[in-house]
N, C-alpha and C positions, 0 to 999 in steps of 0.2 A: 505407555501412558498408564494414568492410574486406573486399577479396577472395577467394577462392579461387584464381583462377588468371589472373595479372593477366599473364603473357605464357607464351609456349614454351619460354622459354629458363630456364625452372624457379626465374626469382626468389620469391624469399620471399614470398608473401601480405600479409602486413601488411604489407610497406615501399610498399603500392599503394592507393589506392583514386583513386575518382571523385567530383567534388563539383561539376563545371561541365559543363551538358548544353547541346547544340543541338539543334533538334527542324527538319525538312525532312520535305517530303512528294511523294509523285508520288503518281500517279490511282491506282497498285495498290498501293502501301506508304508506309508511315512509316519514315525511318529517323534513328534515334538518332547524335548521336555524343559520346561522353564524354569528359573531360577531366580528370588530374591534377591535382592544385594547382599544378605550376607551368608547368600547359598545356604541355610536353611529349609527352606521350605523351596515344594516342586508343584508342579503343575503337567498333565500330562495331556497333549494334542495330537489326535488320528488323521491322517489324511489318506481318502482313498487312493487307491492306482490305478485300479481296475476298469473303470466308467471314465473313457477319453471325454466324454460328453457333459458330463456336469462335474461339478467340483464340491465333493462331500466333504467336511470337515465336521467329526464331531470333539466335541470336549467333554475331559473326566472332570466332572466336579467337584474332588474330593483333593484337598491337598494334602499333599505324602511328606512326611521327613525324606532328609536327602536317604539315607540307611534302607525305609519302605520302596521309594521310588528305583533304587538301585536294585533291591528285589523283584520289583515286577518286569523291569525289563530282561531280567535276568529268563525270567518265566515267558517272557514275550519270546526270546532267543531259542530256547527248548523248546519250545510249540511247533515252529517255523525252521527247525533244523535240517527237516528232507527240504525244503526248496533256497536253503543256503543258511536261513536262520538271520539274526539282527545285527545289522553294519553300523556301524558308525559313517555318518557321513560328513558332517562339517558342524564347526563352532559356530556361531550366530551374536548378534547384539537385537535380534526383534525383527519382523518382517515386515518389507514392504508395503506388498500387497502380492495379489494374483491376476495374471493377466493371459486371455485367450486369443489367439489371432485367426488360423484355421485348418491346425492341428489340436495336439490336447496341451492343458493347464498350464502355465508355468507360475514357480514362485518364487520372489526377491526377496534376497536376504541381505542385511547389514554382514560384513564377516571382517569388517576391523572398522574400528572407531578413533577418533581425538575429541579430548576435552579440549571445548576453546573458551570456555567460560563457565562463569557462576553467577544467578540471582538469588542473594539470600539463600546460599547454600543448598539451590537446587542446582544441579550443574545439567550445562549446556555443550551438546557433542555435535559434531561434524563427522562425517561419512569419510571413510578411507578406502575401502575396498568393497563391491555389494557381487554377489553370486545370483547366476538366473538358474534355479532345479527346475527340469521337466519333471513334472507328476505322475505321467503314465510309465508305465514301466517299459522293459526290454522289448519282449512279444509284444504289444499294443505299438509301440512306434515302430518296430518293424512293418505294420500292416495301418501303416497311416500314407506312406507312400510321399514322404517331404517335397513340395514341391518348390519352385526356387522363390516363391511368392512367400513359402511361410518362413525361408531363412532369409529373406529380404525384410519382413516385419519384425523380425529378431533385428538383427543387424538395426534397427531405425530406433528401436527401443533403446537401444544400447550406445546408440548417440547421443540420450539425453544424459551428460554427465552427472549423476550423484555423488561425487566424491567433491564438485564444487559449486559452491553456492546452498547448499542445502545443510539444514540444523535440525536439530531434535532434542527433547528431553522427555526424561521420564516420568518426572513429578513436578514440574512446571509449564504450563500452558503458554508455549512459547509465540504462538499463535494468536495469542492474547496483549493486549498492552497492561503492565503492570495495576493500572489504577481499574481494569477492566480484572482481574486475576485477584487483586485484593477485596474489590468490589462484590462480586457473583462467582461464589465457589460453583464452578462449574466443571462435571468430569464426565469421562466418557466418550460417549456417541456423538452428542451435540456439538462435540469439538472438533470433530471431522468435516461438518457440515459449513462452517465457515469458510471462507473466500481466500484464505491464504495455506490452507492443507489442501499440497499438492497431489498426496496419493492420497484423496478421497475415492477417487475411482477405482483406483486399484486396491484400494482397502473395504470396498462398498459390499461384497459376496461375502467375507468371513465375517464382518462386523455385524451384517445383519443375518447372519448363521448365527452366530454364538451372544448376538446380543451385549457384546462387551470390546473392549479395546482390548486386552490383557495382553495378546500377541504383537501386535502392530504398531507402529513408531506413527506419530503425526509430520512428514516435513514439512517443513516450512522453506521457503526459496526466497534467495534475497541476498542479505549482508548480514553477518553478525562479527562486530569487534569490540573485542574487552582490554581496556589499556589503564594502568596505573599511572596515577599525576601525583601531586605534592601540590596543597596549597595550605598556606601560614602553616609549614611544619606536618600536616597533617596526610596522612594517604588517604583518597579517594579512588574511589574506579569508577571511571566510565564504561559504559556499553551504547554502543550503538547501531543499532536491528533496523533493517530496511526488510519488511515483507511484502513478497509481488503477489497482486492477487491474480487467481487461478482461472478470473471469468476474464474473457476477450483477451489473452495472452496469448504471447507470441514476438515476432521482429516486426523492423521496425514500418518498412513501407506495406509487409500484409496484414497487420495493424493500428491502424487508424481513428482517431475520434470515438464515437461512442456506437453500440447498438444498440436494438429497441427495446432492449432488458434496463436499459442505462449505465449498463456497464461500459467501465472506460479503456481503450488500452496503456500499456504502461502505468497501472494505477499501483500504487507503492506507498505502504503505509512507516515512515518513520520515527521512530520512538529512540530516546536520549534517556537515560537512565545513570543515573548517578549516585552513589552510595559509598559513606566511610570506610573504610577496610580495617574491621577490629577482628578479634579471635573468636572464631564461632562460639555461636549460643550467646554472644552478649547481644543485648539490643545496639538498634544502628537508627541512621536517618536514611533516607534515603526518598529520592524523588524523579520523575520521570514527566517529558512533556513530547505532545505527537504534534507530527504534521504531516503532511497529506500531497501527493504528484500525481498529475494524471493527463492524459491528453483532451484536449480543447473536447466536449462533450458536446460536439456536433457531429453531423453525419459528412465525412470528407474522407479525404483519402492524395494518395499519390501514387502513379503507375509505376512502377520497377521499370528504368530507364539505366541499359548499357550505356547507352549515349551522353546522356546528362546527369551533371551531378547534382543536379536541383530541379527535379520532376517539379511541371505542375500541380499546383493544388487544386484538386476537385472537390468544389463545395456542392452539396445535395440541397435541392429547395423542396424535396419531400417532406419536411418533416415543420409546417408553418404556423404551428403553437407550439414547436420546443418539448413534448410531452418526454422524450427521450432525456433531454437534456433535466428535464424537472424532477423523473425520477432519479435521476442520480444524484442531485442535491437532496432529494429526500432522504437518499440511502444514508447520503455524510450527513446529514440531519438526524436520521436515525440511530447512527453508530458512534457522534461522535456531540450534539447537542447543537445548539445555536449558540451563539452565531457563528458561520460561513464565510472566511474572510479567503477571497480570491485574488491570486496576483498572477497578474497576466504580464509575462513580460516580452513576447512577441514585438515585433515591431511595428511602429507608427507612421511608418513613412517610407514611403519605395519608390525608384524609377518606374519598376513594372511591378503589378499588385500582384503579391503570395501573401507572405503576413496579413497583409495588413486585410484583404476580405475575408478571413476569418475572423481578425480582433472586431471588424463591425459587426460583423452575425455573431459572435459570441455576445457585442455589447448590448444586440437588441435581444438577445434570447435572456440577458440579465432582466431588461427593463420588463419583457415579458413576464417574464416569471415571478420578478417584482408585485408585479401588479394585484395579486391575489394572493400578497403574503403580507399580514400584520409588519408596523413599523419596525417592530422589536426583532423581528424573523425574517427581516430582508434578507437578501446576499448580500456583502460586502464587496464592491468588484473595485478594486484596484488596478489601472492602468503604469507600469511602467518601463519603458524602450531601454533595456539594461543595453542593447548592443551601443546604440548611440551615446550612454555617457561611456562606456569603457573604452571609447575611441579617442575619449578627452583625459586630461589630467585629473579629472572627478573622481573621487574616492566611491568607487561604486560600494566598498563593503561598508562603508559609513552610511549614504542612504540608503540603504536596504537594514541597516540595524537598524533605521527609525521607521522602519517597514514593520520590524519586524516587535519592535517596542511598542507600534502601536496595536499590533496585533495579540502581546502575550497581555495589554494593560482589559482586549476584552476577553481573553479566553483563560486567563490565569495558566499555572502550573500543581503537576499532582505532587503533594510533599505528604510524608505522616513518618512516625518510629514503630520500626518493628523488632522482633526477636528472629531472627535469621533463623529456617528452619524450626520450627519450634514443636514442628510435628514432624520426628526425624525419618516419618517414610510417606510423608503427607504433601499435599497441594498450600500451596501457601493462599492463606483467606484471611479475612479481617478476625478472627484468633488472634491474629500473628500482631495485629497494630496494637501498640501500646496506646492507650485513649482514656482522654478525656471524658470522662461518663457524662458532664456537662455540656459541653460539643455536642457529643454524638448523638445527644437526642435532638437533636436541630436537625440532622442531615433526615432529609424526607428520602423513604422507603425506593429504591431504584424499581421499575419493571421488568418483568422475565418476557420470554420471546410468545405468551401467551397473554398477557397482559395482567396477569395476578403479581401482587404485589409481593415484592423479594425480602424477606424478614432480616435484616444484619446480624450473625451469628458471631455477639461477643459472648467468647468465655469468659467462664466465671474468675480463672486464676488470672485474667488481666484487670477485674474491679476496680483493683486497689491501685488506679497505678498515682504517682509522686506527683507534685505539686510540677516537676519541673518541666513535664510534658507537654510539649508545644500541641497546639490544634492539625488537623491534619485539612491540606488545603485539594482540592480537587479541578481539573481543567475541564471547562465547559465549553465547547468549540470547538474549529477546527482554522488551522490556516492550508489551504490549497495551494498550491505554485503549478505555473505551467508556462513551457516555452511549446516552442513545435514538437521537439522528440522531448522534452522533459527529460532532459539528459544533462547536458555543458549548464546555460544560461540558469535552469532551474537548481545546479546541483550550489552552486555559488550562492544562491540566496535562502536556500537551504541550511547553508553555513553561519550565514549572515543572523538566521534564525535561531538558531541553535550555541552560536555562541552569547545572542540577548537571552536566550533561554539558562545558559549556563552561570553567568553572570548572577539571573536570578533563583539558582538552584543552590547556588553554593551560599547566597545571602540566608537564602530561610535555611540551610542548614547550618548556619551562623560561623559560617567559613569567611566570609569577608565581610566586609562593614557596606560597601557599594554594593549596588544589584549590576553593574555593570565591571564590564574585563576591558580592557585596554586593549587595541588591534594588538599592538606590539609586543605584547607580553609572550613571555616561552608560555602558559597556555593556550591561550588564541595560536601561536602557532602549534603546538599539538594537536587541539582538535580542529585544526587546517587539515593537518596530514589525514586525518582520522574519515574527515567527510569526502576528503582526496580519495583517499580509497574505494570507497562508496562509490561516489562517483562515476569511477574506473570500470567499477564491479558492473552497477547497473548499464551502464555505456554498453558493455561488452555481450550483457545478455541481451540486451533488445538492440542496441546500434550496430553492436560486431566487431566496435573498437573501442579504445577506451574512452575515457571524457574528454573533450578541450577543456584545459586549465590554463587559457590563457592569462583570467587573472587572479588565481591564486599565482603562477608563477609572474606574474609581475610585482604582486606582493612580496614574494620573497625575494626580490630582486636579481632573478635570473638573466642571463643574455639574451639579449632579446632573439638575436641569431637562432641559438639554441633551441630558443620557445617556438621560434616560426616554422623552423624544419621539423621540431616534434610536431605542432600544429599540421603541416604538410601530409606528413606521412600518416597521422591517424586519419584524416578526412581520404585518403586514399586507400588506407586501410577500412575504413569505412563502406565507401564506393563499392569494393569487392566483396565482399561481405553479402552487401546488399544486394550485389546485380547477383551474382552465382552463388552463396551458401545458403542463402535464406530460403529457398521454398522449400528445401530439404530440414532445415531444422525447421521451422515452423510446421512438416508433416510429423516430425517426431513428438516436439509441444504436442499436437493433435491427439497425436497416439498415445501419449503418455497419461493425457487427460481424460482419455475414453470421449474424446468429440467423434472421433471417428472408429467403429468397430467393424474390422474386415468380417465379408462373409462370402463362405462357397456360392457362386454365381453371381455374384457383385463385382460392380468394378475394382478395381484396385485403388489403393488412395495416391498412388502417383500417376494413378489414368484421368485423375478427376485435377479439374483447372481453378485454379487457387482453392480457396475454401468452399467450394463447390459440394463438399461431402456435407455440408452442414444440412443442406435442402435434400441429398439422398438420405438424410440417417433418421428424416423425419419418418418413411414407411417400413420403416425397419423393424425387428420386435425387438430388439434391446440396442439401439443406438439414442445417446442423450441428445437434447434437444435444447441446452442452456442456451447457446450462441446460432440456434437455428434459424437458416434467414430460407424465405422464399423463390429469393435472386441473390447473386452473388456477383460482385462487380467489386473486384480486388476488397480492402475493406468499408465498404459502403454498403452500411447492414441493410437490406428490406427487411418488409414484412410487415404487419398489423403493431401501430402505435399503440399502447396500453391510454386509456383514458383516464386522466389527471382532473382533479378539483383546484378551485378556487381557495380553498382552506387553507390558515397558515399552516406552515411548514415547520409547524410544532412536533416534537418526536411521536405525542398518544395522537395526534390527526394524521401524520403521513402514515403511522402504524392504520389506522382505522382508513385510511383512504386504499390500504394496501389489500385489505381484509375485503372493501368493496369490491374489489376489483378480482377477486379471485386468485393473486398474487403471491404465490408462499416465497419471501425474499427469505430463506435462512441465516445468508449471513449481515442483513441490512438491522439486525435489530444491533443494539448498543454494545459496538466494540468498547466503549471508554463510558461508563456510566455518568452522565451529568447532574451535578448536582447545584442546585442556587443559595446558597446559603453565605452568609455575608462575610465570613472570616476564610472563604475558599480559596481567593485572590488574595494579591500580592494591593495594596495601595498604589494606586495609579503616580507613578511619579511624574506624568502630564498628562493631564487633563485632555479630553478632545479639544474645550474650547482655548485649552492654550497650546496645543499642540498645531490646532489651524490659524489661531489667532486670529484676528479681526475677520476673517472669511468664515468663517465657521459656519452663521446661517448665508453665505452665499456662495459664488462658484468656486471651488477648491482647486479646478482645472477649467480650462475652457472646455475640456472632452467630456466634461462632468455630465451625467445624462438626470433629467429630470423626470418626475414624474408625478404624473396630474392625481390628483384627487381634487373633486371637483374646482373650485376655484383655489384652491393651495396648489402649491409644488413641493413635493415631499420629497427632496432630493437627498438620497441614501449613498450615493454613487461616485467615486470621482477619479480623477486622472492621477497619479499620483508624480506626474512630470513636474507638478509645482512643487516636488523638493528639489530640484535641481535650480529654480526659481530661472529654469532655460524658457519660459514660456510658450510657445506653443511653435517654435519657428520648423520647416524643415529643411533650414542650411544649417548646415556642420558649422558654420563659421559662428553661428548665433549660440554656440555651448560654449563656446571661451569665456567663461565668466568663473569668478572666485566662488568655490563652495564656503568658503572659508565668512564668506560674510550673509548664510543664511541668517533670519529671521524671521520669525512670523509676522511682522509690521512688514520688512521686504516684500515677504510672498505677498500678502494682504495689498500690498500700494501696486504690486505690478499686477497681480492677477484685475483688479480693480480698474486698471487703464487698458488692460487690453486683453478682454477674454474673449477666445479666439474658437475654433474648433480646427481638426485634422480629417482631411476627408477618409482617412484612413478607418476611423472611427467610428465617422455620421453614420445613421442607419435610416431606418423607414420612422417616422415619426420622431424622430429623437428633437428635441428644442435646448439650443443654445441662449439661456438668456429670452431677451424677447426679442433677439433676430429671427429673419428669416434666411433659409436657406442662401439665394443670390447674396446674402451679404455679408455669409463666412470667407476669410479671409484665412492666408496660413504666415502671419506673421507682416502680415501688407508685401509679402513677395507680389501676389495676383491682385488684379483688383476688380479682374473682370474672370468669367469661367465662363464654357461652352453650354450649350445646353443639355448634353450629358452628363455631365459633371452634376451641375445641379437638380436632374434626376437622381443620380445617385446619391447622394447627400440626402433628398427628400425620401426616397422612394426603396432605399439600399438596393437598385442595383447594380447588376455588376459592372463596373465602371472601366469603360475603355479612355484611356486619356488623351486626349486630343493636341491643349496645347498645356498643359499644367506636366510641371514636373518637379522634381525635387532633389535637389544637388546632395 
């Protein structure tokens, strides 16, 4: 990463960094020497041997010509000739980090590399080969006495594969999303501290030793693919980065929903980046839109079951103002602006309740949360049962594009033209945007993580730029998806989104005349394969196998045979996974993240039962305490609920609510800076109100939940089953209907005759309309219900079924 103080002579930071290391050793040190890209200029770093106990790392501050640098080690070698003198040990691409277990030091080295991409001509590598050196020397690990505990926490470490899933660059803050990187040149330290740099931990001791990054790579874990397309003639590339954040990580059933930091697991940030491919140093366009996965942000969970391949779901009533779940809309509040657009696509309707007693405590913890949020800054909670239409002839990826349309028409896309690299050893920053000096002064100043206002650094050699320079658009928002594991159902609408986003990527770079792509185009099936992939990737790190793609492969018209046996065999491959590999890599996650730091006279971290290390590492002197719970009951965080306000969930009030509270969130301030400015979006090519049509101020769904403000109902919220215009039934039989003759006058005339609710849904106070409880209905199947039933519905809870059920 880039520098801080890359010489004396008070060069510029950015125009420096290191990417080529040599590693040398004598009997009392290691010494480093680093190298520019165009091996010119050196850098020299000491590491002790000697002191098994702490880890000295000092730095020469002086940069050497390669010629200088060659001489001193030269001198380093004659000094050190009686006790063998200076070795060469190995080639390098940047370190790791350092990690202790309970023996002495060790330290990780990158020792081969691949280029797997480029943004604007910073390029982006992937890990081939990484090396682990002990620090202490010969004599000192002789008289350490290895016991089979500390080659047992080797061995654990070494199971977290880095050579897949992880990326890095050297002068691009990959960690970052594009409009967040163009937006806040930001270098350094502060980049470590973010939620998706995996070795923060193991990079935490030299970083805050030398005060600088100049050594150390940032990884990032996740997905990264860069593929060339053709549209009208022209090449573009796509990239598409999925980054997993590094708080409540791990598999899949240890876990679960959120803890009381608000962290979610499985939370995964995706960004779509697309850009022309001309010959470096010309300007380009180029544009990029995020969205957002994460698990259901309650407190639940599921026991690891040999037996069963559909554990129970355990919902927790600990937590009965939702403050868990508030902070973590604050955080995507914080990182990413308003509005919050939520699609849930879990299921509506069960024989026996899993799904569906979460989708009702997620729907009250919306209404809740609702309630103390400005109109403007509600959540958007969309409702829709992907499994049930994809069981029918319904074009599931058609209604999820109008999901997903209706989602980019409130959060726009980030577009501007820049000069690729334009600082050839630099961070790429709004320097780089060619701009509108008219525009620009419109866009209001972004906040830093201290709340002083961030100055936009245009240079002066962009002033002048040409009449022909389009505006540069910015995306305010976020869209959320979640199924149970946000895996399969979530990775498909995903796609859904990402091809409405692409459609309107390629328009404002005046690639097509429509903002929208046709399913059947050879694009749309490219970036099929492309999120396919994705898919796969994340399946694998947190499920254990890869995605079900049952309906991309119905898409492409696979056999269906085919598809069911692949289907088979991943949900089995799954199963195993889960029952026996996962508490062992999830101890590795552990280890890798510094949740848990072994120590002489402590337990072992595979004596301790599930995440149980979280609550010993709280009296520890140096164990972190992010994900620390007080009880530990598989993933079912305890421990003290942080206290939430009523204030909207405006990004300077959740910041100031956060400040109350005593809360340093590092990486919750503004991954995507938001900006309001009226030429940021794209022209809404439908309107809410024509988009709901005649329902617009009334119920959207029967599941639509309301909410009172004195005598108004300010309902924000709705079902989004009324695209299928299936109405509310829960027999299979009642979805055979033609998508093909949607309308907004349809939707509008049926939801109008019969708005209905799903008990799946009801929660504790939720109001249908002006029914009451006894007189929800699920399509006039029932016409009578038990008096449990209607407990439940009134009261949310948990609902034993008596005589109701659902075909």
């Amino acid at each position: 990463m880039a520098a801080e103080n890359c010489s004396d002579g008070g060069q510029d930071p950015n125009h420096c960094y290191l990417q080529k290391f040599r590693l040398y050793e004598t009997r009392s040190n290691f010494y480093m020497v680093g190298r520019d890209k165009s091996g010119t200029l050196c850098r020299i770093l000491k590491i002790d041997r000697l002191d098994p106990s702490e880890l000295t790392v000092l730095e020469d501050s002086t940069t050497y010509p390669e010629i200088e640098c060659y001489d001193l080690l030269r001198r380093i070698h004659e000094g050190n000739r009686s006790t063998g003198g200076l070795k060469f040990v190995t080639a390098c691409y940047g370190i790791i980090g350092f990690v202790k277990f309970l023996g002495p030091h060790y330290m990780l080295l990158i020792t081969k590399r691949r280029k797997i991409g480029a943004i604007c001509g910073h390029t982006i590598y992937a890990i081939s080969k990484t090396q682990m050196i002990t620090i202490g020397n010969s004599p000192v690990q002789s008289n350490m006495a290895y016991s089979k505990n500390e080659k047992r926490y080797k061995k654990l470490l070494c199971s977290v594969d880095l050579t897949k899933d992880f990326f890095f660059s050297y002068s691009y803050n990959v960690m970052h999303s594009l409009q967040r990187n163009l937006c806040k040149n930001e270098t350094g330290l502060l980049n470590y501290e973010t939620m998706f740099v995996w070795n923060e931990f193991l990079t935490r001791g030299i970083r805050n030793n030398l005060k600088n990054t100049l050594w150390t790579v940032a990884l990032v874990y996740g997905f990264f693919k860069q593929v060339e397309l053709s549209v009208s003639g022209r090449d573009v590339k796509l990239t598409l980065i999925a980054r997993r954040s590094r708080h409540y990580a791990g598999t899949r059933y240890l876990k679960r929903g959120v803890n009381e930091k608000g962290r979610v697991a499985n939370d995964v940030e995706t960004e779509q980046i697309v850009f022309e491919d001309v010959p470096e140093g010309c300007p380009t366009q180029i544009s990029s839109v995020v969205q957002n996965r994460g698990s259901i942000p309650l407190f639940w969970s599921q026991e690891t079951s040999r037996l069963n391949l559909k554990p129970d779901i355990i919902l927790s009533k600990k937590d009965p103002t939702y403050e868990a779940t508030k902070l973590h809309f604050e955080n995507l509040a914080r990182r990413y602006g308003n509005p919050i657009i939520i699609l849930n696509l879990i299921k509506r309707c069960e024989k026996k309740p899993r799904e569906t007693i979460l989708r009702s405590e997620f729907a009250n913890a919306i209404r809740y949360i609702n309630k103390s949020l400005t109109k403007e800054n509600r959540l958007r909670f969309l409702h829709w049962d992907i499994n049930r239409h994809s069981r029918k002839a319904t074009n599931v990826l058609e209604l999820l594009g109008r999901v997903a349309d209706y989602a980019l028409n409130l959060t726009g896309i980030f577009y501007c033209q820049v000069t690729p690299n334009c600082r050839p050893e630099g961070l790429l920053d709004l320097t780089c945007v060619l701009q509108n000096d008219e525009h620009f002064a419109q866009i209001p100043c972004d906040k830093s993580d201290d709340g002083e206002k961030l100055d936009i650094d245009v240079g002066s050699e962009n002033q002048s730029s040409t009449e022909n320079v389009k505006p540069p658009m910015f995306q305010t928002g976020v869209l959320r998806t979640n199924c149970i594991d946000c895996l399969d159902r979530t990775n498909v609408a995903q796609y859904a989104y990402g091809l409405m986003a692409l459609g309107r990527q390629l328009h404002a770079m005046g690639f097509t005349e429509s903002q929208t792509i046709d399913q059947s185009s050879p694009l749309a099936e490219d970036l099929m394969g492309v999120y396919e992939k994705m898919g796969d990737t994340l399946a694998l790190q947190y499920g254990g196998s890869a995605a079900h793609n049952k309906i991309f492969c119905q898409r492409r018209g696979q056999w269906q045979a085919a598809t069911q046996s692949q289907e088979l065999f991943r949900t089995l491959q799954r199963y195993y996974s889960n029952a026996y590999m996962d508490a062992e890599k999830q101890s590795a996650i552990n280890l890798f993240l510094g949740h848990f730091q072994p120590q002489q006279g402590k337990p072992a971290l595979w004596e301790l039962d599930s995440d149980q290390h979280y609550s010993v590492g709280r009296h520890g002197p140096n164990l972190l305490n992010e994900d620390a719970r007080t009880s530990i009951k598989r993933s079912m965080s305890d421990g003290n609920i942080l206290c939430g306000t009523d204030s909207p969930m405006s990004a300077s009030n959740v910041r100031q609510e956060s400040e109350n509270r005593g809360e340093a969130i590092s990486e919750s301030t503004h991954e995507m800076p938001a900006y309001g400015i009226s030429y940021s979006r794209f022209t809404p090519r439908m309107s809410c109100r024509q988009l709901f049509g005649e329902i617009e101020d009334q119920f959207l769904g029967s599941n639509r939940i309301c909410y009172e403000n004195g005598d108004e109902c300010n309902c924000t919220n709705f079902d989004m089953d009324w695209l299928s215009s299936s109405g509310n039934s829960c027999d299979d039989d009642a979805y055979d209907r033609s998508a093909a003759g949607l309308s907004s006058e349809n939707i509008g005339a049926e939801l109008k005759t019969g708005m209905t609710t799903s008990p799946s849904e009801s929660g504790s106070n939720i109001k249908v309309g002006e029914r009451s409880a006894s007189e929800v209905t699920c399509d006039g199947l029932m016409d009578e219900y038990s008096e449990s039933f209607v407990n439940w519905v009134t009261h949310g809870d948990l609902l034993i079924p008596v005589k109701f059920t659902c075909q």
